[in-house]
N, C-alpha and C positions, 0 to 999 in steps of 0.2 A: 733814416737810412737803415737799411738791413742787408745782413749778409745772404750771399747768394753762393752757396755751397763752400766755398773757403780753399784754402790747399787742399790737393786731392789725396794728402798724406794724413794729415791730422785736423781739417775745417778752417784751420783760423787765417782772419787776417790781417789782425792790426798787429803790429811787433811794435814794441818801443826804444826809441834811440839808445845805445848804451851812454852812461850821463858823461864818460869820458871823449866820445866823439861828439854829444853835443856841444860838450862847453869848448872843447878847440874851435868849433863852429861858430857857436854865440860870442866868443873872445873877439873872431876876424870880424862875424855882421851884427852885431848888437841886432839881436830880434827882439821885437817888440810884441810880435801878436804868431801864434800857431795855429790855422784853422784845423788843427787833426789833434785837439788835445785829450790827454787822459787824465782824469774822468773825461767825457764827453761830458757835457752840463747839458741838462735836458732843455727839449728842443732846440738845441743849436745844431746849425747845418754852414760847413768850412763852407760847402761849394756856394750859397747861397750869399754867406756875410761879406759885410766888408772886412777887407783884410787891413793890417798895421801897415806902418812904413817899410818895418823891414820883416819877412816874415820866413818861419821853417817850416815846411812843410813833409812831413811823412806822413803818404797818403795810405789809406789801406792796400795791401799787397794781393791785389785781383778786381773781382766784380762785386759789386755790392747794387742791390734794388735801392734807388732815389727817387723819389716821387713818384714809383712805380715802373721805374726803367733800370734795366741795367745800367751800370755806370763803372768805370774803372779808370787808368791812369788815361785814357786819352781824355774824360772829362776835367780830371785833375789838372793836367799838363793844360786844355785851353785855361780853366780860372786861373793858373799862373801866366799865363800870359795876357791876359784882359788885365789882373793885377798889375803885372808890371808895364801894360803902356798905359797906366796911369801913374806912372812916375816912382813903382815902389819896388822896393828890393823884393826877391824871393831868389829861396833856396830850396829846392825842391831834391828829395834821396829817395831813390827808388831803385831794386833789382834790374840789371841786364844783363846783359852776356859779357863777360870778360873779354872777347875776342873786338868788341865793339868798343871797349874803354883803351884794350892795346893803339888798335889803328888812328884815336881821337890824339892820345899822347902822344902817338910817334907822328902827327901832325896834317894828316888827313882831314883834306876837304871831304864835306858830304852834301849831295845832293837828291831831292826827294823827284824817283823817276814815278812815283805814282803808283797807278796799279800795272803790270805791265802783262797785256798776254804773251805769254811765251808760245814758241813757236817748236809741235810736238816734231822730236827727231824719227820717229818710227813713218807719219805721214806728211809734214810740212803743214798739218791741220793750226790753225789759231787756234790756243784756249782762251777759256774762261776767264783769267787771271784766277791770283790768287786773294783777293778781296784785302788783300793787304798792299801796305805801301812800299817799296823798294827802294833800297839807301843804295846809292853807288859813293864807295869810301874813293876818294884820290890821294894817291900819293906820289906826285909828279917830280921828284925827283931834284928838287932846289937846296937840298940840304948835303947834296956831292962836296 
């Protein structure tokens, strides 16, 4: 794996857990196996291994070249999820937007409306979409 330009601030992308939020972490899920560890031990590759039973995963923070592809948390996010429908824990920490963490805790359904072409107000034209996928958060209102 290599990196592929990194933050557009300073390049980097690997950060490492402060060891005080790991071990509140490791106390609740006993991890057994990290596929993002530091050192990396030469030729190991997280996305490729088999993962532990219960596993932490902090992934590199952007895109990284894997086996000649770009690759970033969408390839991350599936290998935890092939992980866990085989029966095993993960815990995955990754950067988002604060506004996205409010609406989950204040108890918001989410559903994935896809890519959606929106519809321009100046001509009634369809677009393109935005090549990304759009979250509608709900918050219906049963906590009155």
């Amino acid at each position: 794996m290599s990196f592929e330009k990194g933050n557009s601030k300073d390049g980097k992308h690997y950060w490492l857990t402060p060891p005080e939020m790991y071990k509140q972490l490791n106390d609740e899920f006993a991890f057994t196996f990290d596929p993002c560890p530091y050192p990396k031990p030469d030729n190991f590759d997280g996305l490729d291994a088999e993962w532990g039973e219960s596993n932490y995963v902090n992934p590199p923070f952007g895109v990284v070249i894997h086996k000649g592809k770009k690759k970033g948390a969408t390839a991350w996010a599936r290998k935890c999820i092939e992980e866990h429908r085989k029966g095993k824990r993960v815990v995955m920490v990754y950067p988002i937007d604060k506004w996205v963490l409010m609406l989950l805790e204040a108890g918001a359904k989410v559903r994935n409306l896809r890519d959606v072409k929106w519809i321009a107000t100046e001509d009634g034209s369809v677009g393109p979409g935005t090549g990304r996928h759009i979250a509608c958060f709900i918050l219906d209102g049963e906590n009155k």
